[in-house]
C-alpha positions, -999 to 999 in steps of 0.1 A, spaced: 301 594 -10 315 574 11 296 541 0 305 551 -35 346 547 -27 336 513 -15 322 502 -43 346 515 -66 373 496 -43 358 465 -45 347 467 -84 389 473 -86 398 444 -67 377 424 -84 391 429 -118 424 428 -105 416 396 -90 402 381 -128 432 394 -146 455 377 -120 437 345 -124 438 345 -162 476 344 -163 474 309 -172 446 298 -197 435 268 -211 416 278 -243 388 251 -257 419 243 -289 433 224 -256 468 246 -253 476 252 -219 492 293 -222 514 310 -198 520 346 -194 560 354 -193 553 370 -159 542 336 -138 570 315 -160 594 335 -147 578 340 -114 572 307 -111 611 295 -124 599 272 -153 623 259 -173 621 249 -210 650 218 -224 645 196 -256 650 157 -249 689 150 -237 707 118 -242 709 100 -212 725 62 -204 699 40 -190 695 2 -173 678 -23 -187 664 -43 -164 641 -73 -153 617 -59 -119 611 -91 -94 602 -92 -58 614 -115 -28 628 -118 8 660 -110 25 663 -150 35 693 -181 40 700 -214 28 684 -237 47 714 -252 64 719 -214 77 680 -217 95 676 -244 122 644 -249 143 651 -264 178 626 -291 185 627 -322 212 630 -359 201 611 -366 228 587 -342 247 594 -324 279 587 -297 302 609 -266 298 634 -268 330 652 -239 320 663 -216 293 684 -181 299 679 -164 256 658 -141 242 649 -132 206 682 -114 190 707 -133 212 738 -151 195 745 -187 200 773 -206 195 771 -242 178 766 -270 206 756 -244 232 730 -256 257 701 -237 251 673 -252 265 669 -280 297 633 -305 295 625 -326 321 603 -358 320 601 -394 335 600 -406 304 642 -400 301 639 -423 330 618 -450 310 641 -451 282 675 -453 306 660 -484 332 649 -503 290 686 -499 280 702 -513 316 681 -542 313 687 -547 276 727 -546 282 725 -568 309 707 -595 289 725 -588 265 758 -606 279 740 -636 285 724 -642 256 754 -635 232 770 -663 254 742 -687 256 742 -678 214 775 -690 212 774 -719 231 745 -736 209 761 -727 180 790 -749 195 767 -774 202 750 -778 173 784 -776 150 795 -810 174 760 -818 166 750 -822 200 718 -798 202 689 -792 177 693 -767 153 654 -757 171 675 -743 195 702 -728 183 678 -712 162 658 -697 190 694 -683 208 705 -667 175 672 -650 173 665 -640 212 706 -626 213 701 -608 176 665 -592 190 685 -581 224 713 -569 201 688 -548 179 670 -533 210 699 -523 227 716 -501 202 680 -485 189 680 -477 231 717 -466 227 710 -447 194 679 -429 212 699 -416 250 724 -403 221 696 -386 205 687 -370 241 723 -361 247 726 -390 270 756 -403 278 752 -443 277 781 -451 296 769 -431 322 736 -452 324 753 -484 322 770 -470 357 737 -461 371 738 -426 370 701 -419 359 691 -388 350 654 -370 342 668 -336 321 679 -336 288 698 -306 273 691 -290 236 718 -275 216 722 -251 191 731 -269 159 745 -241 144 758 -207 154 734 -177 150 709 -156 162 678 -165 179 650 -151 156 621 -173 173 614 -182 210 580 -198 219 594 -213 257 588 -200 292 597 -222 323 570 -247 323 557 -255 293 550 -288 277 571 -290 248 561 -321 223 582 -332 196 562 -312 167 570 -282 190 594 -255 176 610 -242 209 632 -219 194 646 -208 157 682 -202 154 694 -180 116 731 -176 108 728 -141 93 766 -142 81 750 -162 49 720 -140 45 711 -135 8 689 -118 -15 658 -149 -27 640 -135 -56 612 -146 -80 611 -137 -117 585 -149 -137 591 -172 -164 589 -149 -197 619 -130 -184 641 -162 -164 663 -163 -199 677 -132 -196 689 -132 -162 725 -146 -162 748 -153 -128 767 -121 -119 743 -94 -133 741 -66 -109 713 -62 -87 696 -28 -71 670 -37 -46 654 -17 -14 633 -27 14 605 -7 9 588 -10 41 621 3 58 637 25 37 640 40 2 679 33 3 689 14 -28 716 -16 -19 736 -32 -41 739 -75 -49 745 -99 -75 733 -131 -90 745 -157 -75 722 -190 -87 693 -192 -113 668 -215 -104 661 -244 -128 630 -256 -126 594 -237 -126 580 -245 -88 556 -219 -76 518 -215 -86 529 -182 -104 551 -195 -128 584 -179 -114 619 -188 -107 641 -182 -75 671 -161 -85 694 -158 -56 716 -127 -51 749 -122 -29 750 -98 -4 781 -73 9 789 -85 48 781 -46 57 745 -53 45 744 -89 63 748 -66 99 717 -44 91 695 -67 72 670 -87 85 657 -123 74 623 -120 63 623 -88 49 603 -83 15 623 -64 -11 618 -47 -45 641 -51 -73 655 -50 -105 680 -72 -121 705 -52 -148 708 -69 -178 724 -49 -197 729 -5 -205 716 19 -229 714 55 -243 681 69 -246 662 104 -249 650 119 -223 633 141 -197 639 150 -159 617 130 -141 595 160 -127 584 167 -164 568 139 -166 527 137 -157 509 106 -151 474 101 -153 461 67 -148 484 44 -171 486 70 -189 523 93 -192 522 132 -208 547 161 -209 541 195 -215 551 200 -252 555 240 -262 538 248 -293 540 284 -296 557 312 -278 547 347 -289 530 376 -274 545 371 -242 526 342 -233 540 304 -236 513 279 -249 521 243 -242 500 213 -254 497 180 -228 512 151 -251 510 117 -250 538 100 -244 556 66 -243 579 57 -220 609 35 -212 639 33 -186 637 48 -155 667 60 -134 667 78 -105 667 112 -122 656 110 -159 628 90 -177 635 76 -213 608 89 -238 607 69 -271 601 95 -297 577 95 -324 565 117 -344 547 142 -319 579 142 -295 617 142 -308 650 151 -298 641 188 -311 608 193 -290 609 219 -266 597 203 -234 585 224 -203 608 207 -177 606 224 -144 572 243 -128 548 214 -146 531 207 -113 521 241 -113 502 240 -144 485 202 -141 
């Protein structure tokens, strides 16, 4: 008896089970039906296609970057070995701010050629002039006063190339001419910034094709885009600009065109567009950073759909198109779709002849169903 009850119990929940599970069929004409029970359970909604406005707009990629006289890399004329240096990597600098000391005999070298040079140089300028004398009065050859004009012009030339190169090292020649030798050199900043590179430890060799630091100004950061070339015509300077940094954040900012590029450059075929940026988003943004976005050309009104109702399936786009409601049941057929604008809410569906503003579009719950 006993076993009986049990087998009655579990022939009942097994039916109940199958009639649960066939609240939503798919019959082989392809309709996908739902009983009114799970719509409502389930808080489906049914709309037809609403009018919404839409961008137009051109999609590029790029970097948050600055104009090269914003970007400075601190390299020595002549190389040294790092004496001292007090930054790191996010520090601000201030234009002619020492921020780096070499040290190196070779400073000496270049200070004991210049003393020597400067004190030939008296002599030779007067020993110049005095054939030149002579050989106007037509007392000396002009052999000779050939050979002063050339040895005082040849001083002359090697002592301001010397001069030019102590400048170069942040020497002060005077100084030298006084004797006051010295074997450190100082590197400034060129410009005021931020230190976004720094490759020096107390030390190290530093040659001249070494970049010891990198110094940015991030006051002129801007947006550096690249469209390719079958769009470039469209894009015009002060078009808006929505962007976002995808590796950081789906925020979307806000910038404008600046500058269109105008000449074809990279191996792509595209165009640097360059976009301003607000000085609240110069404090957060970082150089470097790749961004995504999409230049507004213009606006439109279009049908269409929350973006929710929309299924995708490989390149392919459907909705949920309701082709019969009777019985109690809904019956919805997956339709093909074409799409256009996207906002941040709606998608834009170009009607035809399957889907128009008077289709009745399931709208909410379709992830339930797919």
């Amino acid at each position: 008896m006993i076993k009986n009850s049990i087998l009655i119990a579990l022939i009942g929940l097994f039916i109940s089970c199958k009639e649960e599970k066939a609240e939503v069929v798919t019959p082989t004409n392809g309709l996908i039906t739902v009983t009114k029970e799970q719509f409502q359970s389930s808080k489906m909604e049914i709309a037809t296609l609403t009018e919404n406005e839409f961008n137009v707009t051109v999609s590029a990629a790029g970097k948050i970057d600055v104009p090269p006289q914003y970007r400075a890399k601190i390299t020595p004329f002549i190389g040294g070995y790092v004496k001292s240096s007090q930054f790191l990597v996010g520090d601000k600098v201030s234009k002619g701010q020492v921020l780096v000391t070499l040290e190196n005999t070779e400073y000496l070298d270049i200070q004991k050629d210049y003393v020597e040079v400067a004190e030939q140089i008296n002599y030779l300028k007067s020993e110049f002039e005095r054939q030149k004398t002579l050989y106007n009065e037509k007392i000396t050859s002009q052999k000779n006063y050939l050979k002063a004009e050339s040895d005082y012009r040849q001083a002359k030339g090697m002592y301001q190339g010397l001069r030019e190169k102590l400048l170069l090292l942040n020497i002060n020649p005077s100084n030298v001419e006084k004797g006051k030798f010295t074997s450190v050199i100082t590197l400034t900043a060129p410009i005021s910034g931020d230190i976004t590179v720094m490759n020096a430890n107390v030390g190290m060799f530093m040659s001249p094709s070494d970049v010891i630091m990198e110094v940015v100004d991030t006051q002129h950061l801007l947006l550096n885009l690249n469209v390719f070339e079958s769009d470039i015509l469209k894009i015009k300077e002060g078009q808006n600009i929505e962007f976002t940094i995808p590796q950081a954040s789906k925020e979307v900012y806000k910038s404008k065109v600046k500058v269109v590029g105008k000449s074809i450059e990279n191996k792509d075929r595209s165009i640097s567009v360059l976009g301003l940026l607000q000085p609240e988003l110069k404090e957060k943004l970082l150089s470097g950073m790749f961004v995504e976005a999409k230049i507004i050309l213009t606006t439109k009104r279009g049908l269409s759909v929350p973006n929710d109702a929309v299924l995708k399936s490989g390149d392919k786009n459907f909705v949920l198109l309701l082709v019969e409601e009777a019985n109690n049941t809904y019956s919805f057929k997956k339709t093909l779709v074409q799409l256009g604008e996207v906002s941040e809410n709606f998608t834009e569906i170009k009607s035809d002849e399957n889907v128009h503003q008077e289709s009745r579009i399931l709208v909410k719950g379709v992830f339930d169903l797919n």
